[in-house]
Residue, then its C-alpha position, 0 to 999 in steps of 0.5 A: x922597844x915596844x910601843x905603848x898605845x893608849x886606848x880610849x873610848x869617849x862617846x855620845x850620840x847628842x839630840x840637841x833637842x832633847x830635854x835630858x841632859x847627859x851628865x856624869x851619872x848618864x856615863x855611869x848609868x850605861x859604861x864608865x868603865x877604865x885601866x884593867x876593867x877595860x880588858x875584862x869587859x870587853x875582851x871577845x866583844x864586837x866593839x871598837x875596843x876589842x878591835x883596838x885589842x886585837x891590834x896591840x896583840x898582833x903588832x906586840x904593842x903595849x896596851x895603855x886602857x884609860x877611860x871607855x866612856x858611853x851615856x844612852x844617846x840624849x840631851x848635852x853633855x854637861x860641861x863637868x862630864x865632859x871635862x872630867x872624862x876628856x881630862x882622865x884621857x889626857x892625863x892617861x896619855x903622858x902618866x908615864x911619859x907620853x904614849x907612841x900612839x892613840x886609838x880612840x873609840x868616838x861616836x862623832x856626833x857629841x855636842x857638850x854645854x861649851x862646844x859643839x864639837x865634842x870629838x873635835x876639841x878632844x882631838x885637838x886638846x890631845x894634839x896639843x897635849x902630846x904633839x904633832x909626832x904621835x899618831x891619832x887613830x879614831x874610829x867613828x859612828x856612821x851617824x857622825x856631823x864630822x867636823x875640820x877639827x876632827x880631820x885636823x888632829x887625827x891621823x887616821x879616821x874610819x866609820x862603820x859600812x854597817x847600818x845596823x852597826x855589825x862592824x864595829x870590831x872589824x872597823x877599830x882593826x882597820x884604824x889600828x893598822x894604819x896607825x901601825x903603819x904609821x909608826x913603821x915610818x910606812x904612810x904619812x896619812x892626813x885626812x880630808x872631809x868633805x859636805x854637801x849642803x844637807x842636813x839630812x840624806x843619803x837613806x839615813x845610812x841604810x845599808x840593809x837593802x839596795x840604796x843610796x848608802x850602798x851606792x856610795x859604799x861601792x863608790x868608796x871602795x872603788x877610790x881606796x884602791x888607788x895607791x895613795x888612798x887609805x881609806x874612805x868613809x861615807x857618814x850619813x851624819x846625825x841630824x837631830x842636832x842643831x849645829x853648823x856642821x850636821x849632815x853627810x860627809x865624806x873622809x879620805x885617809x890619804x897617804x900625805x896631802x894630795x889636791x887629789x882625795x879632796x876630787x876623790x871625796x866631792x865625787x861621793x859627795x856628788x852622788x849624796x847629793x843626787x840622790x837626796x830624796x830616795x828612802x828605801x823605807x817609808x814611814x807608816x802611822x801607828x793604825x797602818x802599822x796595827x792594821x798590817x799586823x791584823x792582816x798577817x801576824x802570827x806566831x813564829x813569823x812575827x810582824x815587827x814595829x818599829x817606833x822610830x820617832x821615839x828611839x832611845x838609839x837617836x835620844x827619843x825618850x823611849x816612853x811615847x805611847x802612840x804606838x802603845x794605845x794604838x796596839x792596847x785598842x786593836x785587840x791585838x793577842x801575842x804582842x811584845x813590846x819594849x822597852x819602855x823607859x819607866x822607872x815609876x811603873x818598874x819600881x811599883x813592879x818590884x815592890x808588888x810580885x811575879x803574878x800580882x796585879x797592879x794599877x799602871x800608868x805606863x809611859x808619857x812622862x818624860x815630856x808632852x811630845x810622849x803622848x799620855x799615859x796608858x792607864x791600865x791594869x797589868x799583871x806583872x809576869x817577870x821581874x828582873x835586875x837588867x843585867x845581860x851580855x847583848x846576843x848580837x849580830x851588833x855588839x854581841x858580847x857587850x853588857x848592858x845594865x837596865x836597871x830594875x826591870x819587869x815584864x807586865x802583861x796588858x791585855x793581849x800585850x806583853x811589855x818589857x819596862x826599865x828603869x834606864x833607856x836603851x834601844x832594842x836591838x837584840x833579842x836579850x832585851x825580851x829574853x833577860x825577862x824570858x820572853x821569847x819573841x818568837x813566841x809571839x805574832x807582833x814584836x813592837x820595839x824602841x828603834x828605827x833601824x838597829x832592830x833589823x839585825x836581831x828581828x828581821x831575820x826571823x819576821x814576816x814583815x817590818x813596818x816603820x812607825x813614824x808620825x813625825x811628833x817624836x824627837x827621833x823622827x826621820x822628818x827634819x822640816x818637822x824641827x826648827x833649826x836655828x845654827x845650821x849652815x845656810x843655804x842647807x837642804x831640805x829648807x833653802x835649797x831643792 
């Protein structure tokens, strides 16, 4: 008889800190998507549910789409959100009788007004609902707080090796065949996570240039060859949230429980530990940054800025303007930047034209920690609806919708404005308004990491901004924690 595998996505990225609560029209803002819909988006994608895709058509199953849910990484989810979406996916699975299997597409760091483990108590509402017979395969963000109850109410859990993220398609095909080999009557798989005493480390999950990440990476392969040992996966964790369980871990997908994965797990975790204070990428002010791109911008190389402490990937705003008035000063010529997340400047945008000039006061307006408005004039050089599929390497394929955009050209800065917050990881965030980065000597984009996918390859050099007074920063002494575990480092032990 064919099996029947319900496919679902719920995911959120929660900064605890952030000021933006993430509620329903967060969802419907950025994917909300459910049934046949879920085929047609994101068949041919590099995502999780085209991996889960690619797994029911190879082992003959029949593919049961319930919600895929995504809201731009921000503030807790609302406790309606969370149980509107959460409560689709459990009805999903037992519409029609209960499903053989479940593969989930989870972020691992979501935090909802009623619990701190958003992924935790769906799993476990799940189990409750359909059993401790079906298997439950999930897949996760390695910037997941992965806490016991996820290893409790899942079979199967496997993160992405990749940061940036360009394995999301090949990771959801790993899940999915151990949940088919688990229907096969073949493993019995448990899963087994394990936590150094750390907010933050292992390079932030960097696996871009030689580091701790890698290390841990090659580590992790080494121990899954062994017979009984599935899979291992090595999480960098998410640490702009204050919850007990924020920080690196370890998992390891073990054929039935084995005293033995829990050694294998510790000696990574020992490597995390010992390896707590390298970063391969050191911060840089905003006028180091300008004073990089004075020395050695130019066209067709570009320098790229990266302005990690305000990346809407990580819930920043995406509306800081220390980097912007750092760039506006300079008299920097060929600058592109974006995009700011301003729903007032695009709509006064749209309501001039291609060519008008308008009064602007760009960015600040989200929260104090932005800094204040650019005031300004600006030409608006391109207008638009938002909407494009993402180039890739990450997430080629997936459509993305920014809200009424524009182009506005400020002195010798050229900046791309929506109306909704995305990280700029992809070239399509400058060329849906026909700019092309190549064009210009300085790219300056919303992201500490993701970027480097789309950018690097073609820049001559990358400077990280990170001043330590946004919500995304890589400073965690910069933020007062109140529900962390104690003793944790960096505050309580060295």
């Amino acid at each position: 008889m064919t099996k029947r595998v319900l496919i679902a996505g719920f995911k959120h990225e929660t900064n605890t800190f952030s000021i933006l609560p993430t509620d329903i029209a967060s969802y419907r803002e950025r994917a909300l998507f459910s049934g046949a819909e879920v085929a047609d988006i994101f068949c041919d994608t590099n995502s999780e549910i085209a991996g889960f895709m690619d797994v029911a058509k190879r082992h003959g199953w029949q593919p049961c789409f319930s919600v895929v849910a995504d809201a731009s990484p921000s503030g807790r989810v609302t406790k309606a959100a969370y149980e509107e979406i959460t409560g689709r996916i459990l009805a999903d699975a037992v519409a029609d009788g209960p499903v053989d299997a479940v593969l989930l597409q989870l972020h691992g760091a979501m935090v909802a007004d009623h619990t701190d483990d958003g992924e935790g108590l769906l799993l476990r509402l799940l189990r409750q609902k359909l059993g401790p017979a079906v298997p439950i395969g999930a897949t996760l963000d390695l910037h997941a707080n992965v806490t016991d109850d996820m290893a409790r109410y899942a079979d199967v859990i496997i993160s992405y090796r990749t940061y940036p993220h360009v394995d999301q398609r090949e990771i959801a095909n790993e899940c999915g065949d151990l949940i088919a080999r688990t229907l096969a009557g073949e493993i019995a798989p448990v899963c087994t996570v394990r936590r150094p005493p750390m907010v933050a480390g292992i390079d932030l999950g960097r696996t871009t240039a030689p580091g701790p990440m890698r290390d841990a990476l090659a580590m992790a392969s080494t121990l899954s060859e062994k017979p009984t040992t599935l899979s291992v996966s090595v999480l960098a964790g998410f640490a702009a949230a204050d919850i007990p369980d924020v920080g690196p871990s370890v998992i390891v997908v073990g054929d039935g429980y084995d005293p033995a994965h829990r050694v294998e797990a510790d000696r990574i975790v020992s490597l995390i530990w010992q390896t707590r204070e390298i970063r391969t990428v050191e911060p840089s002010t905003s006028a180091e940054a300008v004073a990089v791109a004075q020395e050695k911008a130019q066209v067709g190389a570009p320098i790229v800025i990266a302005d990690a402490a305000d990346n809407p990937g990580g819930g920043g705003y995406g509306d800081s303007t220390r980097l912007l008035h750092a760039l506006f000063d300079s008299g920097l010529e060929r600058v592109a930047f974006g995009a700011f997340f301003d729903p007032e400047t695009a709509a006064a945008c749209h309501a001039a034209s291609v060519g008008s000039t308008v009064d602007l006061r760009l960015g600040g307006k989200v929260d104090a920690v932005s800094g204040p408005p650019l005031v300004a004039q600006g030409e608006v050089i391109a207008l638009g609806d938002g909407r494009f599929r993402l180039e890739g390497p990450m997430q080629a394929g997936v459509p993305i919708d920014m809200g009424p955009s524009a182009a506005v050209r400020i002195g010798g800065l050229d900046i791309v404005v929506a109306s909704r917050r995305y990280q700029n990881y992809d070239r399509m965030f400058f060329r849906s308004l026909g700019l092309e980065p190549q064009d210009y000597a300085v790219i300056a984009v919303k992201s500490s990491q993701h970027f480097r996918a789309a950018y690097a390859p073609g820049a001559s050099a990358v400077v990280m901004v990170d001043e330590g007074n946004g919500i995304t920063t890589t400073d965690v002494t910069s933020r007062t924690y109140e529900q962390v575990r104690r003793p944790v480092w960096p505050f309580d032990l060295s």
